[in-house]
BATIKOL-983057 format. One record per residue (C-alpha): residue in three letters; x, y, z. Coordinates in steps of 0.05 Angstrom, whole numbers, padded with zeros to 5 digits, always signed. Example, Ala and Ser with C-alpha at 12.3 -4.5 7.8 and 13.67 -1.06 7.14 Angstrom:
<recs>
rec residu = Ala&x = +00246&y = -00090&z = +00156
rec residu = Ser&x = +00273&y = -00021&z = +00143
</recs>
This chain:
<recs>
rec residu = Unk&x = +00409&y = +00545&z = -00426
rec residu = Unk&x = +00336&y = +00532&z = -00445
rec residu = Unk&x = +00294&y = +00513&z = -00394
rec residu = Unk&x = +00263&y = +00446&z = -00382
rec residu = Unk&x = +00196&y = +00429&z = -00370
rec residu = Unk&x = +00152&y = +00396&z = -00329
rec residu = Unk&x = +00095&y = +00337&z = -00335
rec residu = Unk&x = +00077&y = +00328&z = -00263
rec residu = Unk&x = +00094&y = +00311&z = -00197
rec residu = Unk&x = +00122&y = +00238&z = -00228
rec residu = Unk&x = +00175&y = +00269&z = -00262
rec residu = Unk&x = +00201&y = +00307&z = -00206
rec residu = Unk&x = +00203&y = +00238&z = -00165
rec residu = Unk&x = +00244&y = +00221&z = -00223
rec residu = Unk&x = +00303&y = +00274&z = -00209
rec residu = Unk&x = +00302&y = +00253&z = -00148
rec residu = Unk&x = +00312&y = +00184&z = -00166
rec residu = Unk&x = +00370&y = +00202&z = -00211
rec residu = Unk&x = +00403&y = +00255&z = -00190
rec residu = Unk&x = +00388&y = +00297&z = -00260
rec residu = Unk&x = +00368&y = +00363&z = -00220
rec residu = Unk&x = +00342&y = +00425&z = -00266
rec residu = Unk&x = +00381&y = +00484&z = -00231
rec residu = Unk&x = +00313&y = +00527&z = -00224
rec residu = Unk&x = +00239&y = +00489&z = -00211
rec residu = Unk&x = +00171&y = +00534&z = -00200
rec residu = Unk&x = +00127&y = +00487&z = -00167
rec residu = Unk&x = +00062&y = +00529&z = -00161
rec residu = Unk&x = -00016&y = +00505&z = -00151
rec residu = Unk&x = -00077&y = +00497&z = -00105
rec residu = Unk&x = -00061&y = +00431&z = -00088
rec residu = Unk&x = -00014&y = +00445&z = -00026
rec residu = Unk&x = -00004&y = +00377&z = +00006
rec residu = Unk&x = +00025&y = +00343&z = -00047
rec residu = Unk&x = +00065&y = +00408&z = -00065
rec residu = Unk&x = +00100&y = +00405&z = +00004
rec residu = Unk&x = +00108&y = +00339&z = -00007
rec residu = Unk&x = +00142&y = +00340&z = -00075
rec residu = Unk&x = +00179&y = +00394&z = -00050
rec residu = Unk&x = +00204&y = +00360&z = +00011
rec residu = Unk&x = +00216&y = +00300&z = -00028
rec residu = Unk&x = +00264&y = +00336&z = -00082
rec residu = Unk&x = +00304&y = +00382&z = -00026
rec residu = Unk&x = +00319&y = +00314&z = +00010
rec residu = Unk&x = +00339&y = +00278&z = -00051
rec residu = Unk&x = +00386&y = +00330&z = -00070
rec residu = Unk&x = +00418&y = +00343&z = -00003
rec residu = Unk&x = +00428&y = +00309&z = +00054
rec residu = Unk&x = +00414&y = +00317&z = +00125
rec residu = Unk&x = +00493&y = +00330&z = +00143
rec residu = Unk&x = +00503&y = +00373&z = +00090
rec residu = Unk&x = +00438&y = +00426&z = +00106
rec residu = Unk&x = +00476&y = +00467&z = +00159
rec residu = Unk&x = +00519&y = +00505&z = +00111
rec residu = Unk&x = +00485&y = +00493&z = +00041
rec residu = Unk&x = +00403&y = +00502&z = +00051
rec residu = Unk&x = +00364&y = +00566&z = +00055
rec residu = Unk&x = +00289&y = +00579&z = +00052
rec residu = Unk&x = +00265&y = +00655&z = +00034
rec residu = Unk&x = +00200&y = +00683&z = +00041
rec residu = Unk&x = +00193&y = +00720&z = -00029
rec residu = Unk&x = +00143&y = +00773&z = -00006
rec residu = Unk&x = +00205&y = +00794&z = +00042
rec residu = Unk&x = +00262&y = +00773&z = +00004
rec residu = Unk&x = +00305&y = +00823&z = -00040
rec residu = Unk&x = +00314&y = +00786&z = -00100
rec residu = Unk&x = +00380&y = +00800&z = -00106
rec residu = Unk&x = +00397&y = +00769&z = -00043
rec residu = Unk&x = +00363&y = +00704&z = -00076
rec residu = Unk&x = +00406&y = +00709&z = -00137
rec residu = Unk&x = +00467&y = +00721&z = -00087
rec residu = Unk&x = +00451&y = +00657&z = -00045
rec residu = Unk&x = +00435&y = +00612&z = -00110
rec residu = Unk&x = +00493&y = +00632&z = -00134
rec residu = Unk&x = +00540&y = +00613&z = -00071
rec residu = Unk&x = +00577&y = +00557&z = -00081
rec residu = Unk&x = +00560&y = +00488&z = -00034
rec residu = Unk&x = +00604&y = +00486&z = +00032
rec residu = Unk&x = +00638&y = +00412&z = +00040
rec residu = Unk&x = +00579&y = +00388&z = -00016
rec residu = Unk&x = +00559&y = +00373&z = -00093
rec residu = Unk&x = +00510&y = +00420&z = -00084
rec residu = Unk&x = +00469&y = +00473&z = -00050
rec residu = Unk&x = +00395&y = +00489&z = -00038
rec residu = Unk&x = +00353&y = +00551&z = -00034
rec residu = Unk&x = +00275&y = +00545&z = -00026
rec residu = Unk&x = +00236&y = +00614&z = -00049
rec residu = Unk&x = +00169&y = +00608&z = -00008
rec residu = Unk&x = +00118&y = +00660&z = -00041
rec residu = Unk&x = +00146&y = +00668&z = -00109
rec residu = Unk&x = +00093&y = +00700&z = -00138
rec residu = Unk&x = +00103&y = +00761&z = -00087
rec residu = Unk&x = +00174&y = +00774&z = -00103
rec residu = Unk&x = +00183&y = +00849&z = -00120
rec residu = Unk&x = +00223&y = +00870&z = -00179
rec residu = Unk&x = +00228&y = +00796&z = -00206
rec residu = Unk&x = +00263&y = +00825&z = -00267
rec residu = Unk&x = +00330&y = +00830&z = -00217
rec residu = Unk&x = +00329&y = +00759&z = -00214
rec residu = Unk&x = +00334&y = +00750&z = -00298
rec residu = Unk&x = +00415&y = +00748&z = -00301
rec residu = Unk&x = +00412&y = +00694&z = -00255
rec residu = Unk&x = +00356&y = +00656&z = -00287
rec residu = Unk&x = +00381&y = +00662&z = -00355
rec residu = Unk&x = +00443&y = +00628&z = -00330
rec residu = Unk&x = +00432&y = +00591&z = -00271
rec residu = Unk&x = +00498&y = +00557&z = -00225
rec residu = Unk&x = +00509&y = +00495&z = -00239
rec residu = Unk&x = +00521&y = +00473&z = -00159
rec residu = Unk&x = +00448&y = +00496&z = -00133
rec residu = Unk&x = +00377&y = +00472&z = -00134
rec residu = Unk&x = +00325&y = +00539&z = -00129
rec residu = Unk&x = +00260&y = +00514&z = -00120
rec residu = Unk&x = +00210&y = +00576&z = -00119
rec residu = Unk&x = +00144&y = +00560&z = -00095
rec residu = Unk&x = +00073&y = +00594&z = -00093
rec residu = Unk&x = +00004&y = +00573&z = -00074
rec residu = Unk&x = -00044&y = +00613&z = -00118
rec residu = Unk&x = -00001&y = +00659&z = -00160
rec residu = Unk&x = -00030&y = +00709&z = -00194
rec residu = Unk&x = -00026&y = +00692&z = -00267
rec residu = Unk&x = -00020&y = +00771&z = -00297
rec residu = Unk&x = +00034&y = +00772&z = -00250
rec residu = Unk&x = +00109&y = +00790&z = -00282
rec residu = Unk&x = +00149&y = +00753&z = -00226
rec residu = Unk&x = +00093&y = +00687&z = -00248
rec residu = Unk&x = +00105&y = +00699&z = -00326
rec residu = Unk&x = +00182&y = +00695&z = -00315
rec residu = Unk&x = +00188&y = +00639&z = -00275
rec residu = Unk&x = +00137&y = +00597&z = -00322
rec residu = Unk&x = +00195&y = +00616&z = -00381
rec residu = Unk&x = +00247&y = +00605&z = -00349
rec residu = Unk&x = +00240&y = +00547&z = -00288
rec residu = Unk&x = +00229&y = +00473&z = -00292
rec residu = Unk&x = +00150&y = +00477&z = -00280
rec residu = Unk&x = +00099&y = +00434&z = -00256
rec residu = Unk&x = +00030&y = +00458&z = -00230
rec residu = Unk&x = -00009&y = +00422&z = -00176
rec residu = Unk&x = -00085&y = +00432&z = -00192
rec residu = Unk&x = -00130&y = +00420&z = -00134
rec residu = Unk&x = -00168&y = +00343&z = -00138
rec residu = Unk&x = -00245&y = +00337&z = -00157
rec residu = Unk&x = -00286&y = +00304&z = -00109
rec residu = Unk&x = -00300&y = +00258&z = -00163
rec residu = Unk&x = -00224&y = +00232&z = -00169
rec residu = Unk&x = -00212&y = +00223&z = -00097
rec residu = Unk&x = -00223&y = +00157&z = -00089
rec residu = Unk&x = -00166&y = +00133&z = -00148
rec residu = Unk&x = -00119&y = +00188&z = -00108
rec residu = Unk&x = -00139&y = +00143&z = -00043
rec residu = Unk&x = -00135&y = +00082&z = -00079
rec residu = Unk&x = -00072&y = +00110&z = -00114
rec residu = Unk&x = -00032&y = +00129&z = -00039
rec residu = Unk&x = -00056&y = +00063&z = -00011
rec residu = Unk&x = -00008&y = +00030&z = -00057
rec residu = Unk&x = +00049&y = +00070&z = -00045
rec residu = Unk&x = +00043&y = +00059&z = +00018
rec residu = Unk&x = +00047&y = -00018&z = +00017
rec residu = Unk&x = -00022&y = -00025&z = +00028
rec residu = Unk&x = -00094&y = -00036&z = -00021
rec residu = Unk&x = -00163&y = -00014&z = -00007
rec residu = Unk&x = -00222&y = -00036&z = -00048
rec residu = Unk&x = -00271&y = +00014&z = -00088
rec residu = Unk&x = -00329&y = +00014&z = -00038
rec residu = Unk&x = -00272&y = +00031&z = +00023
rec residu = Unk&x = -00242&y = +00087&z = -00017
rec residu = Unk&x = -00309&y = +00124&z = -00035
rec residu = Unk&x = -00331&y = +00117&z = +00030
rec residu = Unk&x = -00261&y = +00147&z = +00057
rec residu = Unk&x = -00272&y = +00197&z = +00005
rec residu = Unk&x = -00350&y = +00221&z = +00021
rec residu = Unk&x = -00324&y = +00216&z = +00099
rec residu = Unk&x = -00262&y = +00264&z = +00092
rec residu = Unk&x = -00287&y = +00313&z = +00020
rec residu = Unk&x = -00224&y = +00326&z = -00015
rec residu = Unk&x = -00160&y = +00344&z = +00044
rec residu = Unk&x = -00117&y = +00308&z = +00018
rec residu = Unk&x = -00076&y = +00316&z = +00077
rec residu = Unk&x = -00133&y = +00297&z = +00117
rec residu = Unk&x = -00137&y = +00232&z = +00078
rec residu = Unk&x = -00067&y = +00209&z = +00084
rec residu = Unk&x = -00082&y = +00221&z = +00165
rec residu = Unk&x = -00137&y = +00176&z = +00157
rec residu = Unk&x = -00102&y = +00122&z = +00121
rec residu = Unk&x = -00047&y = +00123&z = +00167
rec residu = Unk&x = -00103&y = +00104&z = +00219
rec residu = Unk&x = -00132&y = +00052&z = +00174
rec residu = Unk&x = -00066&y = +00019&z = +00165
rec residu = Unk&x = -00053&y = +00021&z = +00238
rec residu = Unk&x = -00124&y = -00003&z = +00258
rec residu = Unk&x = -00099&y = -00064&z = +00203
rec residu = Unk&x = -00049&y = -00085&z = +00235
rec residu = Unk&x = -00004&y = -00128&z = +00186
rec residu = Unk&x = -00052&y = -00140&z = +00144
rec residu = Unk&x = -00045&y = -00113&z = +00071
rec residu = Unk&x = -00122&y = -00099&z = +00040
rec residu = Unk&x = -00166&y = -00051&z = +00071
rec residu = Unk&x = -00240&y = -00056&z = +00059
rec residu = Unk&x = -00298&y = -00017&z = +00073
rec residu = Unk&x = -00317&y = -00054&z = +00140
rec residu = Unk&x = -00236&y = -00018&z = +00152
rec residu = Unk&x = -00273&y = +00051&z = +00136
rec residu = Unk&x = -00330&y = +00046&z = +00173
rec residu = Unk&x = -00290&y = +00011&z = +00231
rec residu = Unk&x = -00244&y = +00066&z = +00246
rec residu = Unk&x = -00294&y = +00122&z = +00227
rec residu = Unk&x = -00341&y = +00095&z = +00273
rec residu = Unk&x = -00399&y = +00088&z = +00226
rec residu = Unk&x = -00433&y = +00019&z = +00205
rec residu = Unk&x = -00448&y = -00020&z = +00148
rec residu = Unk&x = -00517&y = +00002&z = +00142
rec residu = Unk&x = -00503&y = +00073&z = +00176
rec residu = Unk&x = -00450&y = +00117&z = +00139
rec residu = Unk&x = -00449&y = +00169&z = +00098
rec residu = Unk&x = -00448&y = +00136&z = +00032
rec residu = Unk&x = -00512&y = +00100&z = +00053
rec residu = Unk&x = -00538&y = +00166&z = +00065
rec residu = Unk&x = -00523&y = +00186&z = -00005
rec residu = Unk&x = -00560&y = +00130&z = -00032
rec residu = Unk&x = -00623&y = +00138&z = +00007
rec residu = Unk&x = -00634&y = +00212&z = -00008
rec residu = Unk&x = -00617&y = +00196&z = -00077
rec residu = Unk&x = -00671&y = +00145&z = -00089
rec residu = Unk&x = -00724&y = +00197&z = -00038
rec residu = Unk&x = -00718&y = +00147&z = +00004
rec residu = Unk&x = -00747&y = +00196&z = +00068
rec residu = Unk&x = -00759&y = +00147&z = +00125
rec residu = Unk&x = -00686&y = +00112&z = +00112
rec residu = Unk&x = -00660&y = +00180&z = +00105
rec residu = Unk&x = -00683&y = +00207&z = +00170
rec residu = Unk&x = -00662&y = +00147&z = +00208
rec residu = Unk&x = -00592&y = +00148&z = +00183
rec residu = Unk&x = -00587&y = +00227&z = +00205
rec residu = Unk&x = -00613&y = +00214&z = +00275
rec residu = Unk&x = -00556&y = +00154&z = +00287
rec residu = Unk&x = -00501&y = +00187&z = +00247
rec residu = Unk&x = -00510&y = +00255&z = +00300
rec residu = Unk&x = -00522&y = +00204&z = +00360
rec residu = Unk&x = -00452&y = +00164&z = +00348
rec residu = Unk&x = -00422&y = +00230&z = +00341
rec residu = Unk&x = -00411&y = +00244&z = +00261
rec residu = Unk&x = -00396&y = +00327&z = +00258
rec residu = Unk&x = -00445&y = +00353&z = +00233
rec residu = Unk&x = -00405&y = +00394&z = +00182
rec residu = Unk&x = -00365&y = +00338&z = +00157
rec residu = Unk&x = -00436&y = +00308&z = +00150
rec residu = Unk&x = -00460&y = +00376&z = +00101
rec residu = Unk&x = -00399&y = +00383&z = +00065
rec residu = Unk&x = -00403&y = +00306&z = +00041
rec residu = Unk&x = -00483&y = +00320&z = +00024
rec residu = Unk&x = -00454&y = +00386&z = -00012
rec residu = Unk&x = -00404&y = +00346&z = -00054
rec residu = Unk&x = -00458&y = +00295&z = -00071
rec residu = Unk&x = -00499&y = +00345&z = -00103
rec residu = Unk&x = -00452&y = +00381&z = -00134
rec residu = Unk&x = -00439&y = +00320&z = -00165
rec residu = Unk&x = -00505&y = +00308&z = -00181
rec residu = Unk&x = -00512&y = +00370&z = -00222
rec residu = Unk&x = -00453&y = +00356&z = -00264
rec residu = Unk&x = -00477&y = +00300&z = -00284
rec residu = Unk&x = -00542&y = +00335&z = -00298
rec residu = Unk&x = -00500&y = +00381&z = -00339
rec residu = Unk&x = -00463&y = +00325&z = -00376
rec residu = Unk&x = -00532&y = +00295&z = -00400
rec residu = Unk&x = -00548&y = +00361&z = -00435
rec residu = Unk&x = -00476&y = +00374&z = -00454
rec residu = Unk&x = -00450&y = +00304&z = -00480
rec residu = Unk&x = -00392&y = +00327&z = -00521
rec residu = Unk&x = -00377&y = +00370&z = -00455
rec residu = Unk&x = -00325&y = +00353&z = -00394
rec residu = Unk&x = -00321&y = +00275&z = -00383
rec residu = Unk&x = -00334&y = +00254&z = -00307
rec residu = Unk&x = -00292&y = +00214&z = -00280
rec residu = Unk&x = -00321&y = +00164&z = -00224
rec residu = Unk&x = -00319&y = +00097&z = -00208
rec residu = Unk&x = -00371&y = +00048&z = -00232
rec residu = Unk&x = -00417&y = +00034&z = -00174
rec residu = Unk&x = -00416&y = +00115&z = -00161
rec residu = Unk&x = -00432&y = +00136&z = -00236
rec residu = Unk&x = -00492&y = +00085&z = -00222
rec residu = Unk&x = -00511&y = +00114&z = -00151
rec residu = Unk&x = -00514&y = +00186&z = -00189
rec residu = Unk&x = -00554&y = +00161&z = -00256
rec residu = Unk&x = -00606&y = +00129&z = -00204
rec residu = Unk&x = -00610&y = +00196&z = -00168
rec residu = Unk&x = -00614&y = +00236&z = -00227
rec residu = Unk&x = -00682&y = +00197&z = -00242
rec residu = Unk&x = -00709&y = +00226&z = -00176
rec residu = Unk&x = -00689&y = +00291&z = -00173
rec residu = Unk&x = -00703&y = +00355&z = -00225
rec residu = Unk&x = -00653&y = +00408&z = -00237
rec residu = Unk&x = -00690&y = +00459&z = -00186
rec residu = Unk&x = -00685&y = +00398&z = -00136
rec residu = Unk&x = -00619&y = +00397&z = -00138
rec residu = Unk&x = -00601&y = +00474&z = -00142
rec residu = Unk&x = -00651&y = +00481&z = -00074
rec residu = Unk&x = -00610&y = +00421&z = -00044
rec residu = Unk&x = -00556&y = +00461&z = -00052
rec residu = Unk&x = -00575&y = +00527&z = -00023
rec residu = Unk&x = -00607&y = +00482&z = +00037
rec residu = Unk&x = -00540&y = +00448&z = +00057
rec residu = Unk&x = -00503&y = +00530&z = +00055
rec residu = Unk&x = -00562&y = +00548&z = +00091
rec residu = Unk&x = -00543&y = +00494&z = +00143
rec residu = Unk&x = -00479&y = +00507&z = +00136
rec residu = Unk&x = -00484&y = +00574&z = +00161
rec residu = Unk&x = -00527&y = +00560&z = +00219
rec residu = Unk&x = -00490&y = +00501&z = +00249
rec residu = Unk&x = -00433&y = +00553&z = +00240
rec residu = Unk&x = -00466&y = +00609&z = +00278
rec residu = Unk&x = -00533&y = +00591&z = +00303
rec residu = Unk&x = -00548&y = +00565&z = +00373
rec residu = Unk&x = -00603&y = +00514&z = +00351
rec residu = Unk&x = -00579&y = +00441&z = +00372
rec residu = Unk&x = -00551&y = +00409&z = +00306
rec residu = Unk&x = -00586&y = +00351&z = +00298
rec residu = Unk&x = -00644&y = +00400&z = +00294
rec residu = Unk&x = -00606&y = +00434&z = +00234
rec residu = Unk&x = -00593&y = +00367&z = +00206
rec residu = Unk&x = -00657&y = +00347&z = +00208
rec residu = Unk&x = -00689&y = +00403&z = +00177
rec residu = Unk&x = -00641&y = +00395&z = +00121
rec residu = Unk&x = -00648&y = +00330&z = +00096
rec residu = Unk&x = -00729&y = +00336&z = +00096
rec residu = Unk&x = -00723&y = +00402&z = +00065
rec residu = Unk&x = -00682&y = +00366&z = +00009
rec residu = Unk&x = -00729&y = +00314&z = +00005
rec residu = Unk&x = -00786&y = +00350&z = +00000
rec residu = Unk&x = -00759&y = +00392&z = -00064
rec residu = Unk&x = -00780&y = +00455&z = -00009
rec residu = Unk&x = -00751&y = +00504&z = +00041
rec residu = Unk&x = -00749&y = +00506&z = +00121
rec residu = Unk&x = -00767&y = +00551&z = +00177
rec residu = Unk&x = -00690&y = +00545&z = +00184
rec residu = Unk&x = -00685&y = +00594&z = +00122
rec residu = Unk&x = -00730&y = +00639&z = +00132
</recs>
């Protein structure tokens, strides 16, 4: 039986929907929320609660002896159409090659879904179950596509949010996408029945303002903006903003910023995907800040990083140093 393959995450929703399970999947990737989720998603469609007692068995590959996977994928279902084995750690399976007979010709009565978060590529037991398993790969989101993803999981949860509310929800939380889905689950409750979200939502339930939040923040040091900039840093640490949420959001921004700085030079090179009024926040910062400004914003905000991490100065003093030494194009006493 030749194996099938996979397009996504959609497709697997799809078997799910149907019933038309492929005997072996390899779910493998980075992105681990929405691989639990998948995963949770497919092992409910295909058995149900009643029917787990007797007929659903997770395995920890790096432990497992793979033929005591082959010999519980190949049990047949107690009292049930079918029967489920999950292989945690697929990648670390020793002597995959015992596992071949099996996958060559899978049973018909089980679903074996063998999972791993990083695999190692070179691997033999990763090789095999890329041949031979229905596969689908979860790569880890750019900063820059976070916002559609919010947009995206709004809708399927009944609910909208406009562009301005997901950036902002996106530049507050980086790119967890578990973290995210917390969030909205907040946002919706904050709601109430109502079914658009907005970035007044955002900024309600984050605690930040209209003219104080981290997107504004963004904009001001983009445009050099110093004495809007250092006002928004002092009221962001007084209503309580971490600190480190606050540098990894500056750290995204100009990692962005250089990519786009890249793109310039390389036109025929990767295309960036943001929204509209974020492509024009990053063209109008890109007009105030030179490739060494950017590369020196980004060693200040590890440099912070580090020291809100380890140092016992009060953060707001980090903060502050940061966001003038990115300003001024320079470094701090912080760094030396």
């Amino acid at each position: 039986m030749a194996p099938a393959r996979g397009t996504g995450a959609e497709v697997l929703r799809e078997h799910g929907r149907t019933g038309s399970f492929a005997p072996v999947y390899y779910l493998f990737g980075e992105e681990e929320f929405l691989l639990q989720e998948e995963l949770a998603q497919l092992v409910e469609s295909a058995l149900g609660d009643a029917e787990r007692g007797f007929n659903y068995d997770v395995v920890d590959g790096a432990e497992a002896d793979p033929k005591m996977i082959a010999t519980l994928a190949s049990t047949f279902p107690m009292m049930a159409e079918r029967r489920v084995v999950v292989v945690r750690q697929a990648d670390k399976i020793r002597d995959a090659e015992i596992l071949d007979p099996y996958l060559d010709n899978p049973s018909t009565t089980s679903v074996v879904l063998f999972t791993a978060r990083k695999p190692d590529k070179r691997r033999s037991s990763h090789l095999r179950l890329k041949k031979k398993a229905f596969v689908v790969e979860f790569t880890q989101l750019s900063q820059g596509d976070i916002p559609r993803w919010i947009i995206g999981r709004a809708k399927s949860m009944g609910r909208s949010i406009d562009n301005e509310g997901a950036a902002l929800l996106a530049d507050y939380t980086g790119t967890d996408l578990r973290e995210i889905h917390n969030e909205l689950e907040k946002l919706f409750a904050f709601a109430g029945e109502r079914a658009t979200l907005n970035i007044d939502d955002v900024q309600a339930v984050s605690g930040m303002s209209r003219e104080i939040n981290l997107y504004e923040l963004h904009r001001t040091l983009g445009t050099k903006d110093s004495r809007r900039s250092m006002e928004i840093i002092a009221r962001l640490m007084e209503s309580g903003q971490p600190p480190i949420r606050i540098a990894v959001s500056l750290g995204y921004f100009f990692i962005n910023l250089r990519k786009m700085a890249d793109a310039r030079r390389n036109p025929g090179g990767t295309e960036l995907r943001f929204p509209p009024f974020v492509m024009k926040q990053y063209r109008s910062a890109l007009a105030h800040y030179s490739d060494p400004e950017i590369e020196n914003a980004l060693i200040r905000i590890a440099i912070a990083d580090e020291h809100l991490k380890s140092s016992s100065l009060p953060p707001a003093q980090i903060m502050h140093f940061l966001i003038a030494s990115i300003l001024s194009g320079e470094g701090n006493s912080l760094a030396e």
